[in-house]
C-alpha positions in Angstrom: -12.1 -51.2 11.2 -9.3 -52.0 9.3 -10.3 -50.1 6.5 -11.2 -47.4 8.4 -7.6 -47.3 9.3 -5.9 -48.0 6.4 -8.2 -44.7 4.8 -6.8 -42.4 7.5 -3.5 -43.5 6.6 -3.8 -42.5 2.9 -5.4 -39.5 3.7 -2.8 -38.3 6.2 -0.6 -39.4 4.0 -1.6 -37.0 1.3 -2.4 -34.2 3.3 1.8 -34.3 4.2 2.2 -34.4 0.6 0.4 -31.2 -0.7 2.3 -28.8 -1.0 1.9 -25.3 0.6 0.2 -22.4 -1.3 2.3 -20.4 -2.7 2.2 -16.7 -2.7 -0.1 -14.8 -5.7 2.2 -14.3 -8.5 2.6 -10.8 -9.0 3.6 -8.4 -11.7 6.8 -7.0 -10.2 10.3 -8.2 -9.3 12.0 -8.2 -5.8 13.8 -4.5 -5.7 11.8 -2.9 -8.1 12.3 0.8 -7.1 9.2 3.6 -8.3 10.2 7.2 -8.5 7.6 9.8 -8.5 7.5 13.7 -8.4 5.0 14.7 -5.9 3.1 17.4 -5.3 1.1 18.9 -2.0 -2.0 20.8 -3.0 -0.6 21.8 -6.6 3.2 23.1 -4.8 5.6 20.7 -6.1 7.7 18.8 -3.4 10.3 17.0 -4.8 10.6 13.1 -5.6 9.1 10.4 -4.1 10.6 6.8 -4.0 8.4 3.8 -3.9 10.0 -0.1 -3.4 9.6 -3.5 -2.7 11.8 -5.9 -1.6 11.5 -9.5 0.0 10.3 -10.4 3.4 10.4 -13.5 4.6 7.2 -14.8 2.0 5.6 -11.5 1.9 7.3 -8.0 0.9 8.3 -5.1 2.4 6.9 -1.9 0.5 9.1 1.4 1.6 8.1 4.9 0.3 10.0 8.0 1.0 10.1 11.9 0.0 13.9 13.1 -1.1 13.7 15.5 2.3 15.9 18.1 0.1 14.8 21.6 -2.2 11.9 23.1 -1.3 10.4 19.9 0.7 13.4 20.6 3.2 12.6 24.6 2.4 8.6 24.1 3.5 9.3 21.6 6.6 7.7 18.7 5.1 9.0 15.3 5.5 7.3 12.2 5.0 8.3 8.2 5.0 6.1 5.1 5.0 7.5 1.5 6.3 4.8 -1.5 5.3 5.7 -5.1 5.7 3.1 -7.6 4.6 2.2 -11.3 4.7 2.5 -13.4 1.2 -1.2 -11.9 0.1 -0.2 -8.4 0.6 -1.9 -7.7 3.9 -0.4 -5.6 6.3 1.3 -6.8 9.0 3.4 -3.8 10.2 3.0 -0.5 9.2 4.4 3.1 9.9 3.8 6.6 8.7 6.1 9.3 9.4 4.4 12.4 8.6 5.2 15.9 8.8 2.8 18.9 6.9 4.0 22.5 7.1 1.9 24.4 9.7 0.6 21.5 11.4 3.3 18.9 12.4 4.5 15.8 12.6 1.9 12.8 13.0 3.1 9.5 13.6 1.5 6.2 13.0 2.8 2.4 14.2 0.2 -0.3 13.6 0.2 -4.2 13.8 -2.1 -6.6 12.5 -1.4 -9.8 13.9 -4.3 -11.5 14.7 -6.1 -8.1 15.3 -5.1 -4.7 14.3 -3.7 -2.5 16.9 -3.0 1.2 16.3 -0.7 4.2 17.9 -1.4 7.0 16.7 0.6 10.0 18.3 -0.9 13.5 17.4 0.8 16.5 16.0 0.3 18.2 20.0 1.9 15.1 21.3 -0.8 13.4 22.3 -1.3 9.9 22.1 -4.0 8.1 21.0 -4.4 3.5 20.5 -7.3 1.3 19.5 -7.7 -1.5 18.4 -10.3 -4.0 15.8 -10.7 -7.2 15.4 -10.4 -6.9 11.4 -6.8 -8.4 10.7 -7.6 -8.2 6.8 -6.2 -5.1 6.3 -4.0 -2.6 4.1 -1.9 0.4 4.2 -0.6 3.2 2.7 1.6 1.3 0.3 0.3 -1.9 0.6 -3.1 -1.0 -1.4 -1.4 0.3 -4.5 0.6 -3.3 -4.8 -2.6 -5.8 -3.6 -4.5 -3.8 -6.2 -1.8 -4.5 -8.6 -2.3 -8.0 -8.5 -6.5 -7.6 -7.7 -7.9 -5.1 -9.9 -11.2 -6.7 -9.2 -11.1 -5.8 -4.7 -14.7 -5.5 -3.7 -14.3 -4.3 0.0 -11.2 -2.6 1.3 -10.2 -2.1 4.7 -6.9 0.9 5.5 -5.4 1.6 8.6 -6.3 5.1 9.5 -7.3 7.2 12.5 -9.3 7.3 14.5 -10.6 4.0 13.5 -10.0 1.8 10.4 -11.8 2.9 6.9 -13.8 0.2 4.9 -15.3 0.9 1.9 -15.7 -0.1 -1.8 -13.2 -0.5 -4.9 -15.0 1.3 -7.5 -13.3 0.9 -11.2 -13.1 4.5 -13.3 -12.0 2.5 -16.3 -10.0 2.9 -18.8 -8.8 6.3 -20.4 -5.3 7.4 -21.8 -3.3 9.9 -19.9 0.1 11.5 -20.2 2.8 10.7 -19.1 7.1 11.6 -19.0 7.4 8.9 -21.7 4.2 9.6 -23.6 0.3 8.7 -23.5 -0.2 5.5 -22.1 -3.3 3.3 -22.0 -4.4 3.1 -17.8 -7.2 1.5 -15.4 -8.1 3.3 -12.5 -9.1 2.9 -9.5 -10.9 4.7 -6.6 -11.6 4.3 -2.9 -13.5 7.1 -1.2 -14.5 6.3 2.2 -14.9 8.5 5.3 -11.2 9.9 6.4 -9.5 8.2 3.3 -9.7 8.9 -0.5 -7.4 7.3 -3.0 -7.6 7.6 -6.9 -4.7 5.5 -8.7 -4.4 5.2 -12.4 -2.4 2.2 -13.4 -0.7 1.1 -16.9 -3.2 -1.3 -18.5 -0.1 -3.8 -19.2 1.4 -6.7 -17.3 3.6 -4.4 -15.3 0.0 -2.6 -14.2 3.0 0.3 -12.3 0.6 3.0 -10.9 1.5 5.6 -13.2 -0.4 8.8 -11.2 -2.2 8.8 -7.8 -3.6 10.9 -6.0 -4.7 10.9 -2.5 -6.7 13.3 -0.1 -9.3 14.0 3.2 -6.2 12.8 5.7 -3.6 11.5 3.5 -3.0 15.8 2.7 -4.0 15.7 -1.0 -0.9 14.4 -2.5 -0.2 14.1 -5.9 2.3 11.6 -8.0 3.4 11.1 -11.1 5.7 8.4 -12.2 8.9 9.8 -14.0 11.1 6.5 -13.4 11.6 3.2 -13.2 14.3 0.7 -11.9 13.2 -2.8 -12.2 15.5 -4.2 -9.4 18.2 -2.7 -7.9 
């Protein structure tokens, strides 16, 4: 019995000593800032900014559309707002989108525990459910977890009406141009029902997402990095 005890002891013991994980190391800095010139369906919009910045042990990644030129011209306005825990899955989430001809759609979703979603419609309407699946990623948060796991099997994105699993599939590798030249890339695609995403990232350390594109609700965007600040 005694020895029993004295067991327990060293093992709770130990247990108080190991230390907590720590976060996946990843292959940017805290304020890195992304700047892209997007498109819409082949009209160009203006610059995009993507960032990431600290939050608490996870990140928040911000991206926003310069709402100025012939974005401000067309109507279109667009901002994203994902805060995630330390392995990159979303925990809060908004998309602020507005499309020329259609409206503004709105998008709040929080995955604590389970994912809930508010959704409200571009005719005001507003729509919520709810999954199970906490696992999840978002508009921003894919391009970063991919960053630092290039080899994601099954993806789940907050969407609507319901979330959108599918597979990861690698394209490869090819070399594509760039503002500073051709530049060796990976890419990446997920094509599942209401989401597509195709990203094409630099096949060094830094692995930025040099060009993306996404389409089916995302609007069929297109970006292409033109500059980088590492932190601000």
């Amino acid at each position: 019995m005694k020895k029993a005890a004295v067991a327990l002891l060293l093992l709770t013991g130990a247990l108080a000593r190991a230390p907590v994980e720590s976060p996946p190391r990843v292959p940017w800095h805290d304020g890195e800032q992304l700047v892209y010139r997007l498109s819409w369906k082949g009209i160009p919009l203006g610059k995009q900014t993507l960032s990431a910045h600290h939050w608490g042990r996870g990140w928040h990644f911000s991206s926003r559309l310069e709402n100025r030129g012939l974005a401000r011209l067309a109507g279109f306005a667009m901002r994203v707002e994902s805060y995630t825990r330390a392995d990159h899955f979303t925990r809060h989430f908004l998309r602020d989108l507005t499309i020329p001809g259609e409206g503004r759609r709105l998008l709040t979703a929080s995955a604590t525990g389970a994912t809930q979603v508010h959704f409200v419609w571009t005719d005001g309407n507003v729509h919520e459910f709810a999954c199970s699946q906490s696992d999840v990623l978002d508009d921003a948060a894919v391009l970063y977890y991919v960053r630092v796991h290039p080899d994601a099997a099954e993806l789940w994105l907050i969407n609507f009406p319901d979330l959108v699993s599918g597979p990861l599939r690698s394209l490869g590798r090819r070399k594509i141009k760039t503002v500073s030249g051709w530049r060796a890339t990976e890419g990446y695609l997920f094509d599942a029902e209401g989401a597509s995403m195709e990203v094409w990232y630099g096949a060094d350390a830094k692995r930025w997402p040099l060009r993306m594109v996404f389409g089916h609700q995302w609007g069929g965007f297109e970006a292409e990095l033109v500059a980088v600040d590492p932190a601000r």
